[in-house]
N, C-alpha and C positions, 0 to 999 in steps of 0.2 A: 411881300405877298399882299393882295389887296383882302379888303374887310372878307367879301362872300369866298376865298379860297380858304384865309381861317375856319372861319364860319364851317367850312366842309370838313374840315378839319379834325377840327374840335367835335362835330356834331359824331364824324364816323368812329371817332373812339367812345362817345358816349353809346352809340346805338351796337358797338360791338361788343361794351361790355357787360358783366354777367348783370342778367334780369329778375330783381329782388321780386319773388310773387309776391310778399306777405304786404307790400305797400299798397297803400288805400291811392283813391283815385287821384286826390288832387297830385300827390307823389309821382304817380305815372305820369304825369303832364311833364312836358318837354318845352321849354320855349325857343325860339330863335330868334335872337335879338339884333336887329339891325338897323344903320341908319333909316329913317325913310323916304330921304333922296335914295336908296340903291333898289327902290320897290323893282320898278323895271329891270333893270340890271338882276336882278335877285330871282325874278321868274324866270330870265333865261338858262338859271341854272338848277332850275328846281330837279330834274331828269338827276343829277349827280348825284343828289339827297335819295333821290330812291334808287339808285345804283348803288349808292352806298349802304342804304338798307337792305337791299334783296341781295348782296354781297357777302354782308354779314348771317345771313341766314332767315333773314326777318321778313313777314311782307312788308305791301307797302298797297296802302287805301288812301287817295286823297279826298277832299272834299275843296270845293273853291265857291268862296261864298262871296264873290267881286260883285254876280248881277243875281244875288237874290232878293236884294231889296226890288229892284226894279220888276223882276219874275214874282216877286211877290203884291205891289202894287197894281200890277197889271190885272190880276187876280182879284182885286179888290171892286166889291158892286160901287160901293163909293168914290173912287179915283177919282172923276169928273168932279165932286164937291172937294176932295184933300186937295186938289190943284187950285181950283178958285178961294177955297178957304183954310190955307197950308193950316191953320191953329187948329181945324177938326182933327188935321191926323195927329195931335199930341195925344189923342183918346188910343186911337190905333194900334200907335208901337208897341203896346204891350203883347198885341196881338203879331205884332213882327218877330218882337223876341222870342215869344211863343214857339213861332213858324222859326227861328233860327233853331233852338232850342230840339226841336223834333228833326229837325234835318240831322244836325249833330250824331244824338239818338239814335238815329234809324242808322245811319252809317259805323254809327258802335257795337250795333248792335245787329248787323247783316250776318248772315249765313256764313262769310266767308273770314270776317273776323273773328281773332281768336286771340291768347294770349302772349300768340306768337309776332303779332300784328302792331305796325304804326301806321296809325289813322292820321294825315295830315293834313291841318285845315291851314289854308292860303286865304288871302282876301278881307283878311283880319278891319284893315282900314276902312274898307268900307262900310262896313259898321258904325264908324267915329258919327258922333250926334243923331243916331238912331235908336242905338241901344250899348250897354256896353259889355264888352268882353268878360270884366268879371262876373256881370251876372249870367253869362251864358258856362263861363266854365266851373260858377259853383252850384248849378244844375246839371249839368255832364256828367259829371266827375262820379258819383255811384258805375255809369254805364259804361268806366274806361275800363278792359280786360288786358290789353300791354299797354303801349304809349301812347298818348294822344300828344300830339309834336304840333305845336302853332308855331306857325310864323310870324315874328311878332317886328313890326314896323315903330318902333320908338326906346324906351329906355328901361334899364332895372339898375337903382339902386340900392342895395339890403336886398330884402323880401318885394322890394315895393318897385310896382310895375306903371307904367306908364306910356298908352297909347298915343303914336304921334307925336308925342313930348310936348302935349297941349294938356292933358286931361291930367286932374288928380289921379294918383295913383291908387291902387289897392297893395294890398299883401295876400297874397298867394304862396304856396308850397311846391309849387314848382321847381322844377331845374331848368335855371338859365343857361344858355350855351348863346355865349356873345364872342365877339373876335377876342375879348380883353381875356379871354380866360388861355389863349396860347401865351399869355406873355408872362 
């Protein structure tokens, strides 16, 4: 069975079984842990994951943050100076995180989610040398009301996560759902 058919695998008995409310946010975080050679390969199966959660009973909200950096620089009065003088936008990014951060938020926090709800955010990577991941999902994490399910392009060894399998890692409280966990 190749890595993403586990991956669906593993992911559909995690999202069909019982949903502990009393768990704090970072708890409800989900991760999916995959090579990040299978990035492509990987979104053509993302349709599964929410077949498999609206299967289960559950919605399904994604969020794809692949071109928000770009949606978000466009956006910027300054662009023309971050292009000619890339070292101005190190001021910026905190301003991107920001803008990640409130994207997340508002999507956790829409009308139509609820505790019944997995909010899935895709596009993880590109992120990598912008901002990072854990500081977005330990700002999140208050606003998650079911699961918030990243798809996550790199590695977890222990607690400790690892974007890309370039970047030092963090430790998070998440649950990993990697291919290793069918075997």
């Amino acid at each position: 069975m190749s890595e993403i058919e586990e991956l669906k695998r593993v992911y559909e008995a995690h999202v069909r079984s019982r949903w502990d409310p009393s768990l704090a946010g970072p708890q409800r975080t989900w991760f999916v842990i995959y090579d990040p050679s299978q990035e492509r390969r990987f979104r053509l199966h993302l349709s599964d994951f929410e077949s498999a959660t609206k299967n289960s009973g559950h919605r399904w909200k994604p969020i794809d943050l692949t071109d928000t950096f770009a949606n978000w620089m466009a956006s910027q009065e300054y662009r023309e100076s971050y292009f000619e003088q890339p070292e101005l936008l190190d001021l910026a990014l905190s301003d991107f995180t920001d803008h990640v951060v409130n994207l997340v938020v508002q999507s956790l926090s829409a009308s139509d989610v609820d505790d019944n709800t997995v909010v899935a955010i895709m596009g993880t990577a590109s992120l990598y040398g912008l901002t990072r991941v854990s500081i977005i999902m330990e700002r999140v994490a208050t606003s998650i009301q079911g699961r918030l399910l990243v798809f996550f392009p790199g590695k977890h060894e222990g607690h400790n996560y690892r974007l890309l399998d370039a970047r030092d890692g963090w430790n998070y409280l998440a649950l990993p759902i990697s291919a290793d966990d069918s075997k």
